[in-house]
C-alpha positions in Angstrom: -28.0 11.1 -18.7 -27.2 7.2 -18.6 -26.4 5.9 -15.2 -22.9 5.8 -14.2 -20.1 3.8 -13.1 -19.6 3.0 -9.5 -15.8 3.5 -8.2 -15.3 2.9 -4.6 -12.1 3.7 -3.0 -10.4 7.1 -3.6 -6.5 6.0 -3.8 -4.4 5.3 -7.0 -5.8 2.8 -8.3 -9.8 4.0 -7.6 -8.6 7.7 -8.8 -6.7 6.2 -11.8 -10.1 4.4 -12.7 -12.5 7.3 -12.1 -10.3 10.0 -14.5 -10.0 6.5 -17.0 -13.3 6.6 -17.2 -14.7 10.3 -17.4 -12.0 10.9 -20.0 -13.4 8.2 -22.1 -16.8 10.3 -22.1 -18.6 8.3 -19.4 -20.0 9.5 -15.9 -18.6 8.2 -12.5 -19.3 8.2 -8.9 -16.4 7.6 -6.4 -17.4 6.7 -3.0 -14.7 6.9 -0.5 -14.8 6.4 3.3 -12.8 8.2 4.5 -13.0 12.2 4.6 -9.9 12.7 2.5 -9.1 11.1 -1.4 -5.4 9.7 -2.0 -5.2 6.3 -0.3 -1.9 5.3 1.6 0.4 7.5 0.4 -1.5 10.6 1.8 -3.2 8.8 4.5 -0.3 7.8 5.9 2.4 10.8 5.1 4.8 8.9 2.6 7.5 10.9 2.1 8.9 10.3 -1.8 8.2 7.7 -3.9 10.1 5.3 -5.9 11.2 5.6 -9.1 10.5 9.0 -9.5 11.5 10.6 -6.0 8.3 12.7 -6.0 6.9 13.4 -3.0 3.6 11.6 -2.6 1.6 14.7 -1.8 2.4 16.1 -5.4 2.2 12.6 -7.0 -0.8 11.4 -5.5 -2.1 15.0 -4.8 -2.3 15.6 -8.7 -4.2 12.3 -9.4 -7.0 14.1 -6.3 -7.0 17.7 -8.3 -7.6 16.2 -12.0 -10.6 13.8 -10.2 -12.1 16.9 -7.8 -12.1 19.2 -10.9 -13.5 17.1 -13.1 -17.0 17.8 -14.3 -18.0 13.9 -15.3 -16.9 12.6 -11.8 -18.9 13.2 -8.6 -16.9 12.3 -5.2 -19.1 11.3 -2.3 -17.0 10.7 1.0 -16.9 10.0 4.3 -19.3 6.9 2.9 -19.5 3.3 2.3 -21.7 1.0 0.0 -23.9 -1.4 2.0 -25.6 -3.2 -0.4 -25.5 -3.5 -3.9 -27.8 -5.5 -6.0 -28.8 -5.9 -9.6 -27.2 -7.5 -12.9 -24.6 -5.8 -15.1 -26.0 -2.2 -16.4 -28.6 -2.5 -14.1 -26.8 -2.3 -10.3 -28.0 -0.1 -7.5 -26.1 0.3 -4.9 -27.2 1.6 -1.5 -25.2 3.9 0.7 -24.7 3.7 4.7 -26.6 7.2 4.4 -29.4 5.7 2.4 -28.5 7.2 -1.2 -29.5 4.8 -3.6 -27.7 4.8 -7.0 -27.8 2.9 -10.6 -24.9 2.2 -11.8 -23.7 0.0 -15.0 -20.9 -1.3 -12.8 -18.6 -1.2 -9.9 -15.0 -0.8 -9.9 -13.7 -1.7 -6.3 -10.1 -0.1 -5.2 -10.3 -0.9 -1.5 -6.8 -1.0 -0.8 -5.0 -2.6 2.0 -4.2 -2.2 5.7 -0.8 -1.7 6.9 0.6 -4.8 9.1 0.4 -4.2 12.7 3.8 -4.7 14.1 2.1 -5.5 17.6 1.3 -8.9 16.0 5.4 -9.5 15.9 6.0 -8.7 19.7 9.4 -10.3 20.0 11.2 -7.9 17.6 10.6 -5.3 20.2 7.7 -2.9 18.5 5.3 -1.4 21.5 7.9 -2.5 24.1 11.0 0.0 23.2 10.0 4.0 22.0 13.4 3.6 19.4 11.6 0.8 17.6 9.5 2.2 15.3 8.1 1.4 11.9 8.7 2.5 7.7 5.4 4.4 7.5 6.7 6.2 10.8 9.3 7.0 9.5 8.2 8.3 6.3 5.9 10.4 8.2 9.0 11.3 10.2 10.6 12.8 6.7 7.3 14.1 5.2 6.8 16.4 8.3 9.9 17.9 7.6 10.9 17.4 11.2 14.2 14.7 10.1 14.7 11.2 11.4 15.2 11.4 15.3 15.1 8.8 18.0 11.5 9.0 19.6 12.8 8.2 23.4 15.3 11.7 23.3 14.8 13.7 19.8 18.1 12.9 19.0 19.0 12.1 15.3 20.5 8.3 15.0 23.8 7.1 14.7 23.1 3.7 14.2 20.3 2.6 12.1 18.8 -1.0 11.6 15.9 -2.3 9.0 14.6 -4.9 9.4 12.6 -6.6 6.2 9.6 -8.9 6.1 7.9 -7.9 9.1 4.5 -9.5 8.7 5.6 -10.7 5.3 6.9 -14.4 4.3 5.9 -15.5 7.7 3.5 -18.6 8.2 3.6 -18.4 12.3 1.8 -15.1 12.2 -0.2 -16.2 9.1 1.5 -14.0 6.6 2.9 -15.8 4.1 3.2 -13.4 1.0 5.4 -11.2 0.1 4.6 -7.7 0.4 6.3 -6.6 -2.9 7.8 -3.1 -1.8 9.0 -3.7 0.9 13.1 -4.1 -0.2 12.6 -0.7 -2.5 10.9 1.2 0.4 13.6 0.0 3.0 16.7 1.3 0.1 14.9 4.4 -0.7 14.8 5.3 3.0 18.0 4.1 3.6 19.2 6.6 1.4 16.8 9.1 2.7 17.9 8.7 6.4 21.6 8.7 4.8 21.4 11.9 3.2 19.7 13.8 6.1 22.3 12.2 8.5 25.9 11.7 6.1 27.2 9.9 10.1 24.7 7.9 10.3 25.2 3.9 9.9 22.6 1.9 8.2 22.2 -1.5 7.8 19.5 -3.7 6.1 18.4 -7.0 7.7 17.2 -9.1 4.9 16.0 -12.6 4.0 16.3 -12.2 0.6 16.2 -8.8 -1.5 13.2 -8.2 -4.3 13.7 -5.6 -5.7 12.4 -5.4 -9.6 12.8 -3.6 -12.7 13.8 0.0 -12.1 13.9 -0.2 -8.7 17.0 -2.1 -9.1 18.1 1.3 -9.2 17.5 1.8 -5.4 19.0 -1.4 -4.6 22.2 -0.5 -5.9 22.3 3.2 -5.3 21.4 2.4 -1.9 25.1 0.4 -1.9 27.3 2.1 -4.2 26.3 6.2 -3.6 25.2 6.0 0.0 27.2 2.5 1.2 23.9 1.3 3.1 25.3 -2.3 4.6 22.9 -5.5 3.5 22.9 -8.5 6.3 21.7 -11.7 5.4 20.3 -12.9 8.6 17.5 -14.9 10.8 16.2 -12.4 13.7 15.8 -14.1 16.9 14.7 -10.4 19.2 15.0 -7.6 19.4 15.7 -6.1 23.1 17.3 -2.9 25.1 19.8 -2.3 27.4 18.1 0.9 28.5 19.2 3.0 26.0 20.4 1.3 23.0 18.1 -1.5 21.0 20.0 -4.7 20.7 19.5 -6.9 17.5 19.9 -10.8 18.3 20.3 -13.1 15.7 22.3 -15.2 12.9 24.5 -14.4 10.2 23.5 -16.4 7.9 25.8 -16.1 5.4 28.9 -16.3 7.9 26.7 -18.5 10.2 27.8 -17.0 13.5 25.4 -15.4 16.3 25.1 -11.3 16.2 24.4 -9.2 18.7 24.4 -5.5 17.5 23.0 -2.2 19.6 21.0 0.0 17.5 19.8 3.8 18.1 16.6 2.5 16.1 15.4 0.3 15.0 12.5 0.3 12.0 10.3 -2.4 11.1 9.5 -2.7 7.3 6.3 -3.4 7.3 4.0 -5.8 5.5 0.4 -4.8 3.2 -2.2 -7.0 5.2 -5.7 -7.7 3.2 -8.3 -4.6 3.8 -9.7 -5.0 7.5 -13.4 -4.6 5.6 -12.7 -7.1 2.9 -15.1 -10.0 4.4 -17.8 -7.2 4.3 -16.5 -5.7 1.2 -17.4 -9.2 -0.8 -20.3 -10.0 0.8 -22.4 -6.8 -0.4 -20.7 -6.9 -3.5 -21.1 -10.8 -3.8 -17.6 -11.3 -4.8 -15.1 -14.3 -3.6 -11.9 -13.7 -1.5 -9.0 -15.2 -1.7 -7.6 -17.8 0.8 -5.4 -15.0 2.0 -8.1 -12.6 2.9 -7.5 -10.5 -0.2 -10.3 -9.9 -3.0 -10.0 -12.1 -5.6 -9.5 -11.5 -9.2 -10.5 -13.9 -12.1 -8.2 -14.6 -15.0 -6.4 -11.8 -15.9 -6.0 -13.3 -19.3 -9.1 -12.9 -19.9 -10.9 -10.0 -18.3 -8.7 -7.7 -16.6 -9.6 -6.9 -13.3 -12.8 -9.4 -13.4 -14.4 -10.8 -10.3 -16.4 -13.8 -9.6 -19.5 -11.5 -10.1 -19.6 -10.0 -13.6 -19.9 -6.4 -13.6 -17.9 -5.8 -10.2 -13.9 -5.2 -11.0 -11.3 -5.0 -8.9 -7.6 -3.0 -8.7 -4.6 -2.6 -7.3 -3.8 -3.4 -2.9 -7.5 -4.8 -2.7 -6.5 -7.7 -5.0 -2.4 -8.1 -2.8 0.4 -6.3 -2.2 1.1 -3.7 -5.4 3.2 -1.0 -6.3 1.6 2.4 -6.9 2.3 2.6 -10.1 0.5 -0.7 -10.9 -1.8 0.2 -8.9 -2.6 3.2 -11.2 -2.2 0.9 -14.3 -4.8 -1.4 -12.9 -7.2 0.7 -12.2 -6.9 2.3 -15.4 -7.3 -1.5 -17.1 -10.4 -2.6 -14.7 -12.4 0.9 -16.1 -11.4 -0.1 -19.5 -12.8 -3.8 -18.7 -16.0 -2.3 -17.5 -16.2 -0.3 -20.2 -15.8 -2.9 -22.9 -18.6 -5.4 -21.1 -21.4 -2.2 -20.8 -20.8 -1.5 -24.4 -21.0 -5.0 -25.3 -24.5 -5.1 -23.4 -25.8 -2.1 -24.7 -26.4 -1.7 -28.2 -24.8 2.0 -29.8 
């Protein structure tokens, strides 16, 4: 049996590229390091995703099944690659556990770290139990437990979200936009809406990004469930004890506002993988200024890397969407594909 192709990183985009690649007759070995395959979504208990309101533990869960069961693909976890050396169709990679394998290639789908809302202390996140974050609360929906204050169990009556935290902000060294953040903040919106029909949300926003279909969200989020949109500059966030008080400008109206909350949720940024400077040094690859791996061209090679024979897809290149995600990790295998069978003669 030829050698086969390295994937490392077991969420959309890495599962997307494994099943690409077995069902185009070739061999693959995932590497993942954590104990459990499905990235983010199942990692961190997202609730239902957006467009297609599945819940991410069927979504995701049936990418896992159709990879596990699948006789072409051998999933190693709990594992990490620390060096890899060679030249296209000729790469061995070295595990932390001392496995050595030969591979024609290596797709990486590393993925991303959530932003740590610690790093924005004046909007009140560590300091007050009601200020919480999204992937709290969609772990808060996905456990089947309901949206409740964290400080009493009680379900809100008054619910703010606030946009771009650790997003579009240069002070804290952020200055991308995270992409899905504005859909995720309307979908759960609606979410919190549904489950609580008295429950008053508002969205905090700098601007609204929302894209293609999720325009849908944006405007459902209005029209069927009459979430309330704020253009405003945040100054704090702080408590009287019981309630969390939002401080800052209208900036459409441009007067002061000083509204109490029962929570408060942070909408949370995608920061570059923690491992990325290790990531592209054993895999010899350049990073972007922002921390993120980088990609060549896309015009040219999609998913190419300054090295040729690595790829890279989806949150380890930025911010993405899922289903991106899952279309570029599809595209990288194909890429891989197409330079091994260019080296190789049939």
């Amino acid at each position: 049996m030829s050698d086969p192709f390295l994937v490392v990183g077991g969420g959309p985009a890495g599962l997307s590229a494994a099943h690409a690649l077995a069902a185009a007759g070739e061999s693959v070995v995932l590497v993942e390091k954590t104990g459990i395959l499905g990235g983010a979504p199942i990692h961190s208990g997202y609730s239902k995703l957006v467009p297609t309101g599945e819940w991410a533990k069927d979504a995701i869960g049936s990418m896992v099944s159709r990879v596990v069961g699948n006789d072409r693909i051998e999933v190693i976890t709990d594992e990490v690659v620390q060096s890899f050396d060679g030249s296209p169709c000729n790469f061995t990679a070295t595990l932390r556990g001392g496995r050595r394998i030969n591979t024609k290639a290596a797709i990486l789908c590393t993925g991303f770290t959530h932003f740590d809302s610690v790093n924005k202390p004046e909007w009140g996140f560590g300091r007050f139990p009601d200020v919480v974050t999204t992937t709290q609360v969609e772990q808060m929906i996905s456990g089947g437990h309901g949206v409740r204050r964290p400080s009493n169990g009680e379900p809100p009556k008054r619910v703010a979200i606030l946009l771009c935290v650790g997003s579009r902000d240069r002070q804290i060294g952020r200055e991308w936009c995270s992409k899905i953040c504005c859909t995720v903040s309307a979908k759960m919106a609606m979410e919190i809406r549904e489950e609580l029909p008295d429950c008053h949300v508002y969205i905090y926003y700098m601007d609204i990004r929302t894209f293609g279909l999720y325009e849908e969200v944006y405007w459902n989020s209005q029209e069927e469930q009459k979430v309330k949109y704020i253009k405003a500059r945040i100054a704090e966030v702080t408590s009287d004890g019981d309630k969390v008080i939002v401080k800052g400008e209208d900036t459409l109206v441009k007067r002061p506002i000083t509204i109490p909350f029962d929570m408060v949720v942070h909408a949370i940024g995608m920061d570059p993988n923690v491992d990325n400077m290790t990531i592209a040094s054993v895999f010899g690859i350049d990073l972007h200024h922002w921390g993120y791996l980088k990609r060549e061209n896309t015009y040219g090679v999609m998913g190419g890397t300054s090295r040729e024979g690595v790829y890279v897809a989806g949150a380890a290149i930025g911010p993405e969407t899922i289903d991106d995600s899952i279309g570029q990790g599809a595209g990288a295998a194909m890429s891989a594909l197409g330079m091994v069978k260019g080296l190789v003669p049939a």
